[in-house]
C-alpha positions in Angstrom: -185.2 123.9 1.5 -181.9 123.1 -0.1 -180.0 125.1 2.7 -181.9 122.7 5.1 -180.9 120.0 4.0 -177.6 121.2 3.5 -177.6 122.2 7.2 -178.9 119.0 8.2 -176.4 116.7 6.6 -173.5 118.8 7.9 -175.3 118.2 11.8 -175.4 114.5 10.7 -171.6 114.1 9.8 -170.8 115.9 12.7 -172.5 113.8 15.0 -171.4 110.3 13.3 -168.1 111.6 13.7 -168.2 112.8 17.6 -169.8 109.0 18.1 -166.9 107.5 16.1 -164.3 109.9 18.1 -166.1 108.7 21.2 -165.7 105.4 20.2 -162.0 105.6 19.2 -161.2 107.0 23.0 -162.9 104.6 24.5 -161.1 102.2 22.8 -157.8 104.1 23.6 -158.9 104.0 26.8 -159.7 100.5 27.5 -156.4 99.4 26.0 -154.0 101.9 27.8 -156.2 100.3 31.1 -155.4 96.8 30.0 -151.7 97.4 29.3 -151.6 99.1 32.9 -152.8 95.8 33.7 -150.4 94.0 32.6 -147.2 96.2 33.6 -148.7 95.7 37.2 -148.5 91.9 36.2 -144.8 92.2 35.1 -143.8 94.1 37.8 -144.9 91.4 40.4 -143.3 89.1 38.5 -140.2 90.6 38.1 -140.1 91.1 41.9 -140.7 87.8 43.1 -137.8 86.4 40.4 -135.9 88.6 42.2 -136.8 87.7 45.6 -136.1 84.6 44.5 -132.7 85.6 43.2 -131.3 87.3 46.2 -132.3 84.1 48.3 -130.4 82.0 45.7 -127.7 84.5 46.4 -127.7 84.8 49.9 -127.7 81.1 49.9 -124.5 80.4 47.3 -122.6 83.0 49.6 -122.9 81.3 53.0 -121.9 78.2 51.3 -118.9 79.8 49.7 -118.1 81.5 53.0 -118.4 78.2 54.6 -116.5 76.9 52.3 -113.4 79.9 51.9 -113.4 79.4 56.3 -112.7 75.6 56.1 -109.9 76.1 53.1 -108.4 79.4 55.7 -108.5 76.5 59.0 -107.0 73.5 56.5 -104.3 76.2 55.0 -103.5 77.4 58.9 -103.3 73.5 60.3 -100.6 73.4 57.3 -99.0 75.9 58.3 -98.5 75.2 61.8 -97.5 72.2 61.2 -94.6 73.3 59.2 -93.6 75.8 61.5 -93.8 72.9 64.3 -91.3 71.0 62.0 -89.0 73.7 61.2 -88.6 74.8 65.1 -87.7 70.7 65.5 -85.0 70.9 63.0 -83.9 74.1 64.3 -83.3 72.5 67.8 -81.7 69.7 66.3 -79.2 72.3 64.6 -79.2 74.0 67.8 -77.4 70.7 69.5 -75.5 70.1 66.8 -73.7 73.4 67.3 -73.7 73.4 70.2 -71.6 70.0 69.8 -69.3 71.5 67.7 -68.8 73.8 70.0 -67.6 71.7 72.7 -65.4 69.6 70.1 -63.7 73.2 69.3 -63.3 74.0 72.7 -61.7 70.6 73.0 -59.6 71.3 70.1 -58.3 74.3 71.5 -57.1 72.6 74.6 -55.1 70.1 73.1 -53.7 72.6 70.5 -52.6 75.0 73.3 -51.0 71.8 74.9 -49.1 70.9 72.0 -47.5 74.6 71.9 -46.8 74.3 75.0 -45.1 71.1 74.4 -43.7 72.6 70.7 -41.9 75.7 73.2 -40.5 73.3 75.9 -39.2 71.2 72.3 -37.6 74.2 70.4 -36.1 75.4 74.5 -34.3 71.8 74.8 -32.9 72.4 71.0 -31.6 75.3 71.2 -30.0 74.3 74.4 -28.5 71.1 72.5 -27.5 73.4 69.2 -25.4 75.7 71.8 -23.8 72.5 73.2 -23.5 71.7 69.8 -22.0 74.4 68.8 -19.3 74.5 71.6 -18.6 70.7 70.5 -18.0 71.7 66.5 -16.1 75.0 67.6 -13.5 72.5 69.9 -12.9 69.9 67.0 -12.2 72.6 64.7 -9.2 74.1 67.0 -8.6 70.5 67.1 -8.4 69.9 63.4 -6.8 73.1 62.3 -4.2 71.7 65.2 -3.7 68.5 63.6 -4.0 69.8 60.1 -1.7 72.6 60.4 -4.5 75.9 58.3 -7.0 77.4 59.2 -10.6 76.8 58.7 -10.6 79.6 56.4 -7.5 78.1 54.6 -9.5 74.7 54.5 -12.3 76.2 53.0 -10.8 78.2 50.7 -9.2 74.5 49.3 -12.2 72.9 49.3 -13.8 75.3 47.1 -10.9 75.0 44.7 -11.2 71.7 44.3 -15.2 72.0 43.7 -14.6 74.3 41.3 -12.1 72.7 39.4 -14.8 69.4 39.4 -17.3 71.8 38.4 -15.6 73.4 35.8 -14.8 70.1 34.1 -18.3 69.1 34.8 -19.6 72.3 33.0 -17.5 72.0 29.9 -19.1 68.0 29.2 -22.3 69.2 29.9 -21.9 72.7 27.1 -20.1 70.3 24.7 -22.8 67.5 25.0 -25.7 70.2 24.8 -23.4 72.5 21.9 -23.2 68.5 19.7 -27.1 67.9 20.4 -28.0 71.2 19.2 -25.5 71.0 16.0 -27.2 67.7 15.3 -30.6 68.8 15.6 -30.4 71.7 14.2 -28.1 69.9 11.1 -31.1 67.8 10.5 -33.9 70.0 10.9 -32.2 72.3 8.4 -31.7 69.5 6.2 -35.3 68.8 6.2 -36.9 72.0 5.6 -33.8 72.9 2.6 -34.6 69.5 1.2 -38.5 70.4 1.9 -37.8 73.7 -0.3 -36.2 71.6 -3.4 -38.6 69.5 -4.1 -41.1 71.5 -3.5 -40.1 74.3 -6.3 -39.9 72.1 -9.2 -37.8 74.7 -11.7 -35.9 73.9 -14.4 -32.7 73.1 -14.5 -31.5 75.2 -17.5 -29.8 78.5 -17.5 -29.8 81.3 -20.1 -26.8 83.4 -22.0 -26.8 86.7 -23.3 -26.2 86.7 -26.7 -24.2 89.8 -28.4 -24.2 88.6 -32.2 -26.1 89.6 -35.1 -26.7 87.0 -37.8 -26.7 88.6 -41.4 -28.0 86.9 -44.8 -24.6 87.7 -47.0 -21.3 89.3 -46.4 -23.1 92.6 -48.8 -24.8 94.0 -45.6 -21.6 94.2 -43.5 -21.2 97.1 -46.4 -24.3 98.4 -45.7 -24.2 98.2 -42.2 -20.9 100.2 -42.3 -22.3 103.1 -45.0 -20.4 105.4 -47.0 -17.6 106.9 -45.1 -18.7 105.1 -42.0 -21.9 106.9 -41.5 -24.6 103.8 -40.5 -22.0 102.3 -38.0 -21.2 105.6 -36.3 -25.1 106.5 -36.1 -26.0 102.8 -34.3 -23.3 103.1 -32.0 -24.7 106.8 -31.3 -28.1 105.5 -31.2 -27.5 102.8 -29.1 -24.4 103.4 -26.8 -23.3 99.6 -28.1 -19.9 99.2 -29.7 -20.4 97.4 -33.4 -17.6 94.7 -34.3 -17.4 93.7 -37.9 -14.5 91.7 -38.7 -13.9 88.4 -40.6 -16.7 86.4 -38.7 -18.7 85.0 -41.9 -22.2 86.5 -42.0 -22.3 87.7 -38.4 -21.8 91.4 -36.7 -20.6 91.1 -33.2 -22.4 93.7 -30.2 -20.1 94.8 -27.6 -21.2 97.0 -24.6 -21.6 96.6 -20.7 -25.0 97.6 -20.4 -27.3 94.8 -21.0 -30.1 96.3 -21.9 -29.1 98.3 -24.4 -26.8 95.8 -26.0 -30.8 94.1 -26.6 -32.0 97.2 -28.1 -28.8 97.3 -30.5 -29.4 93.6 -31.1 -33.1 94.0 -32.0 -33.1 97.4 -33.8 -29.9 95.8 -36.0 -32.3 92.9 -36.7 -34.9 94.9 -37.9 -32.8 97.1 -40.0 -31.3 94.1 -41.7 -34.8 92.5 -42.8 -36.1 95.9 -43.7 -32.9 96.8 -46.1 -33.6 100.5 -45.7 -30.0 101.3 -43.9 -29.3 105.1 -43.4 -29.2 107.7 -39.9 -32.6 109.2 -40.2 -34.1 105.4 -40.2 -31.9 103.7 -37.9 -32.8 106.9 -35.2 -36.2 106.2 -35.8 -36.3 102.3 -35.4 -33.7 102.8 -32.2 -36.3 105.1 -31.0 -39.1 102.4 -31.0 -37.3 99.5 -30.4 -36.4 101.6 -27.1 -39.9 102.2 -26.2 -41.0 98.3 -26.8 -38.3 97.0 -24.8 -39.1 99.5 -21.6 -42.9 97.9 -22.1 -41.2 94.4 -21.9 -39.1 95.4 -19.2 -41.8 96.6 -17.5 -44.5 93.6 -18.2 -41.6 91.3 -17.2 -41.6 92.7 -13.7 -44.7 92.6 -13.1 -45.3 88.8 -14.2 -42.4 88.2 -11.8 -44.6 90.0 -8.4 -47.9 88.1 -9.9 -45.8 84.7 -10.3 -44.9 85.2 -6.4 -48.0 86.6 -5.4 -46.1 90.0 -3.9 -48.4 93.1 -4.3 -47.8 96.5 -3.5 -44.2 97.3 -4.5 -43.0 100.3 -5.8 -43.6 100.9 -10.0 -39.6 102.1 -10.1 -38.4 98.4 -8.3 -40.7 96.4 -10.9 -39.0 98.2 -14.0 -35.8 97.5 -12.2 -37.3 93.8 -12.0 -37.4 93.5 -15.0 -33.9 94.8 -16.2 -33.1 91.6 -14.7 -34.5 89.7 -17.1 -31.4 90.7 -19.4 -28.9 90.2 -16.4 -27.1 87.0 -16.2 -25.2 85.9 -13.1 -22.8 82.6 -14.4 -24.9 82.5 -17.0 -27.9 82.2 -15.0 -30.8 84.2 -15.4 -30.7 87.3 -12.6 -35.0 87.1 -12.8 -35.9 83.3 -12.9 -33.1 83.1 -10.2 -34.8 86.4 -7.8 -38.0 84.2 -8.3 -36.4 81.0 -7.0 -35.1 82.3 -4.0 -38.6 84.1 -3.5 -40.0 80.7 -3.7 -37.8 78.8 -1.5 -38.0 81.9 0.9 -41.8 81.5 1.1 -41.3 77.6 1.6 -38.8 77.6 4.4 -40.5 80.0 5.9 -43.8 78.1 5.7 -41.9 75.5 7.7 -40.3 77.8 10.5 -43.3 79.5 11.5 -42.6 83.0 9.9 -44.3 85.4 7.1 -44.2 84.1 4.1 -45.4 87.1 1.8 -42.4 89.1 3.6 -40.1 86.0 3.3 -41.0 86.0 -1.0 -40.7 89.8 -0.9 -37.3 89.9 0.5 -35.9 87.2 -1.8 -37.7 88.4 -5.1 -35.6 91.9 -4.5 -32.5 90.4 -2.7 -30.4 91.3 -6.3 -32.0 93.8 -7.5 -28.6 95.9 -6.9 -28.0 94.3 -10.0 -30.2 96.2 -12.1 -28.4 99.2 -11.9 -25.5 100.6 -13.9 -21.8 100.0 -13.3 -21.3 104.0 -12.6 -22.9 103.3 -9.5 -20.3 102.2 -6.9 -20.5 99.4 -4.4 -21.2 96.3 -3.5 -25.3 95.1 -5.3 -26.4 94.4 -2.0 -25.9 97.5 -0.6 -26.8 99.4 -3.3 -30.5 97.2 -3.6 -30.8 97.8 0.3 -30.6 101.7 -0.7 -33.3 101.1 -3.1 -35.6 99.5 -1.5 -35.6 102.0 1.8 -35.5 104.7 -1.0 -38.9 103.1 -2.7 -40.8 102.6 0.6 -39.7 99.1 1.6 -39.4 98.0 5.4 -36.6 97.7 7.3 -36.6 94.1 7.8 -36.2 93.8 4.4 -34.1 96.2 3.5 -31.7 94.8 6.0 -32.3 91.3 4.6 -31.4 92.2 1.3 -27.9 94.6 2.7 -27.2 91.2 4.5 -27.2 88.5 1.8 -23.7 88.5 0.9 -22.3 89.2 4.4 -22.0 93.0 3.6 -24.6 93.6 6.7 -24.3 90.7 9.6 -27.6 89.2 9.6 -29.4 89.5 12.9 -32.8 87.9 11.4 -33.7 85.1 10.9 -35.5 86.4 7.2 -31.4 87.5 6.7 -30.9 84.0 7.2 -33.5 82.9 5.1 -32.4 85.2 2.1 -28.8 83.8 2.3 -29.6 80.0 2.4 -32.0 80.6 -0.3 -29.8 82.5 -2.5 -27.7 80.1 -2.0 -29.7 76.9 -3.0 -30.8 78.6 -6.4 -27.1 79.2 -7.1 -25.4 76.3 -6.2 -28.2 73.6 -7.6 -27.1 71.3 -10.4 -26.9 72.9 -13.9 -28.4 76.6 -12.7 -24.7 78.1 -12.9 -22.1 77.2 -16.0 -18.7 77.7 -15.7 -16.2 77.2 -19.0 -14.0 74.0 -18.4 -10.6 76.4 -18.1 -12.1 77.9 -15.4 -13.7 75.2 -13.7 -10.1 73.6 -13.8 -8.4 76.3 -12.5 -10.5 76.8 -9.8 -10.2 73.8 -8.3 -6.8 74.3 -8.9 -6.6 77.3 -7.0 -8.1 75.6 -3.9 -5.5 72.8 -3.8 -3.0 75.1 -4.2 -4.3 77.2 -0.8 -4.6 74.4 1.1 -0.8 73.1 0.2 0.7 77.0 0.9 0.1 76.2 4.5 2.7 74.5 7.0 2.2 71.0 7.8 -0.2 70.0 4.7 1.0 66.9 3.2 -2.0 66.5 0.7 -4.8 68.2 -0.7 -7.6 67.3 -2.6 -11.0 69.0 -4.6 -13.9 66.9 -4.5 -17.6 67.5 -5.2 -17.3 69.4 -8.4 -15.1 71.8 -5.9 -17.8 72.2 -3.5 -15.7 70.8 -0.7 -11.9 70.4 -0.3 -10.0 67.8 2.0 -6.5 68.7 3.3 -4.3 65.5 5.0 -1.5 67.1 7.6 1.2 65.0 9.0 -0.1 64.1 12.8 3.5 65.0 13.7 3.8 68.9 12.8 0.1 69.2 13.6 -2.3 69.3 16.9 -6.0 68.7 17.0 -6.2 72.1 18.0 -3.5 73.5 15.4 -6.2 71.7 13.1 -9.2 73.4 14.2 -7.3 76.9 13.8 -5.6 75.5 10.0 -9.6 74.8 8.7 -10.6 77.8 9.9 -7.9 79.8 8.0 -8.0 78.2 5.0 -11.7 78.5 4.7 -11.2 82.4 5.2 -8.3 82.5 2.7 -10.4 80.6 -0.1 -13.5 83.4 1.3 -10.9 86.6 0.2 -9.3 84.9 -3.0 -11.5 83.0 -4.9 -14.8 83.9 -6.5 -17.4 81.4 -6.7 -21.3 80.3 -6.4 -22.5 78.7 -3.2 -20.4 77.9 -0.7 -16.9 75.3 -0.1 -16.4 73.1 2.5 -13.3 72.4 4.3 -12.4 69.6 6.0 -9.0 68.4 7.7 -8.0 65.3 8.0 -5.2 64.1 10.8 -4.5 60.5 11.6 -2.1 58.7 13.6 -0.4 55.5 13.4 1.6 53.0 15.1 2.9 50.3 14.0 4.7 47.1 15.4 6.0 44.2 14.5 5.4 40.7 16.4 9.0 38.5 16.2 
């Protein structure tokens, strides 16, 4: 019974669930239908928006067509009416050519007329020139006839006489041009020398090697001398410098013609007096380091003088000899300050002319610097600096301007030139050079008497602190040109007897006189 129902309740489910599954496909069913139904629907739809479409389409393109032909016809009538225009204007050019054309054509006519007239011209000249000719040729036999020469002779005089004029012509014209150029270049020389001046504002004071010792009692003469000699003989060994003691009060004198080592002997002698100790081993050893403090000055001083000019790149060995300067003296002026004045004044004059100023100061900061070397070297310091310099890498223009500062080289530069006048300026300023009062007298003693050796001087006379010296002649033993020739050799007879800074001017002086009485 149980299995029954068992059986019967499984039939049951089965059945409720094939009615529910029938019910579900159905349902399925009836939606897949209705959704068939509805595609159908879209479809038609979609088909008649786009029927509706491609008429829109079909319509927009005819009017664009219609519209892309009427712009084509409006852009062609454009067109043709420009071409219409341009084939008018080229017609016009056409005739306008053409007119030119005919104007040439008439051109040409007339032009081949006028050669023809030009040829029938130049046939009736040179018929006349011939006739000419004939007529010049029969006044010439004529002339030389009357004349008694040749036309050969006569032409010969007439360039002798032109030649003469000429010649007296020429020589007004070269002595006008040869006194313009003088007096222009006079002042512009003035100028730019006066421009150099007062431009370098240096001192007017000069220095003076001193050789004496000053000692606290007459005791250390004693000491200075040693037993037997011994201290003297050891200083002078030391130092190369010759020791005077005699009856100067309290002072040693230092005699020697090295400069530099006359200032070791000076200093070392100093020291060895304040210290007291005075014996060989002692003075050797303060000789030694005086000698080794000086070089350092020497050698500091020469390079203060490149860095005062503003030269760089000179050779280690001409800055030492830079500074031996310092303890050189030239008429008591200092041999350094005065290479650094004429470096200056170089540098300013050539400012003025145009040139290089850093090889203008180079050349005049080593013009002397000869000078720095020993007397056992022979020659003139000019030529021995020019050495030098080539020898320590320096350029031939200035190695030539320092050779040609004195006149030992001619100058053929114009930074020669420069070197000379400025050498010149810094030695011949006011109160740079001192001269002792004997020989400043004699001097200008020595110039009057040159200028009264000569024949036909009446009077001399030194002026200008004997810068310049003015010689009267009598007008009656002496030309203008005898003159002329008697400045010139006095000038080169003061040049190779005298010694002196700067330079002298001569000047000769001839007058005549007449003189008449009214009764």
């Amino acid at each position: 019974m149980e299995n029954f129902y068992l059986i019967a309740s499984i039939i049951l489910g089965l059945v409720i669930g094939l009615i529910i599954g029938i019910w579900f496909a159905k349902h399925r069913v009836d939606r897949l239908i209705l959704k068939k139904e509805e595609l159908e629907h879209l479809r038609e739809k979609a088909q008649a928006e786009a029927e509706r479409l491609l008429q829109e389409a079909k319509f927009k393109g005819h009017e664009h067509a219609f519209k892309l032909r009427k712009e084509a016809e409006d852009a062609i009538k454009e067109q043709r009416a420009e071409l219409r225009d341009q084939e008018r204007r080229l017609r016009q050019k056409e005739e306008q050519v053409n007119h030119k054309e005919d104007l040439i054509d008439h051109k040409e006519i007339e032009v081949l007329e006028k050669e023809k007239k030009l040829q029938e011209l130049e046939h009736t000249i040179q018929t006349k020139k011939k006739d000419i000719d004939t007529l010049v040729a029969r006044q010439r036999e004529q002339l030389e006839k009357i004349a008694g020469m040749s036309s050969q002779e006569a032409r010969d005089y007439l360039l002798k006489s032109l030649e003469v004029e000429v010649r007296q012509d020429a020589a007004r014209l070269i002595k006008k041009i040869e006194t313009e150029a003088k007096e222009t270049a006079e002042k512009r020389a003035k100028d730019i020398i006066s421009l150099a001046i007062s431009r370098y504002a240096g001192e007017y004071v000069s220095e003076r090697t001193v050789s004496v010792v000053n000692l606290p009692n007459e005791e250390m003469k004693g000491r200075i001398i040693g037993r037997e000699g011994r201290n003297i003989r050891a200083i002078e060994a030391a130092t190369g410098i010759d020791l005077i003691i005699d009856d100067t009060p309290e002072a040693v004198l230092l005699s020697g013609f090295n400069p530099v080592r006359r200032e070791v002997a000076r200093i070392a002698l100093e020291r060895l007096v304040a210290d007291g100790r005075i014996h060989p081993a002692r003075i050797e050893e303060v000789v030694k380091k005086v000698e080794k403090e000086i070089d350092t000055v020497i050698r500091e001083a020469g390079e203060q003088a490149t860095f005062d000019v503003g030269i760089y790149g000179i050779h280690p060995e001409l800055i030492k000899l830079l500074g031996k300067l310092r303890f050189r003296t030239s008429y008591s002026q200092n041999v350094l300050q005065h290479s650094v004045e004429v470096a200056f004044l170089c540098g300013v004059m050539a400012s003025e002319l145009g040139i290089k100023v850093k090889s203008a100061k180079r050349a005049g900061l080593l013009h002397d610097i000869g000078k720095a070397v020993d007397h056992e070297v022979e020659g003139p310091h000019a030529i021995i600096g020019a050495n030098l310099a080539k020898k320590y890498g320096e350029s031939k223009e200035i190695v030539h301007a320092i050779a040609a500062h004195h006149e030992d080289v001619k100058p053929n530069t114009v930074l020669a030139v420069l070197v000379q006048a400025a050498d010149a300026l810094s030695g011949a300023r006011p109160g740079a050079r001192r001269e002792m009062f004997e020989s400043y007298v004699k001097r200008l003693e020595d110039l009057e008497k040159i200028a009264t050796e000569f024949a036909g001087v009446q009077k001399s006379y030194a002026i200008q602190a004997g810068r310049e010296i003015r010689i009267m002649v009598f007008s009656d033993r002496v030309s203008d040109a005898e003159a002329v020739l008697l400045c010139r050799e006095v000038a080169k007879k003061i040049e190779s007897e005298l010694s002196y800074p700067g330079q002298i001017k001569v000047t000769v002086i001839r007058e005549t006189r007449a003189v008449e009485y009214a009764k």
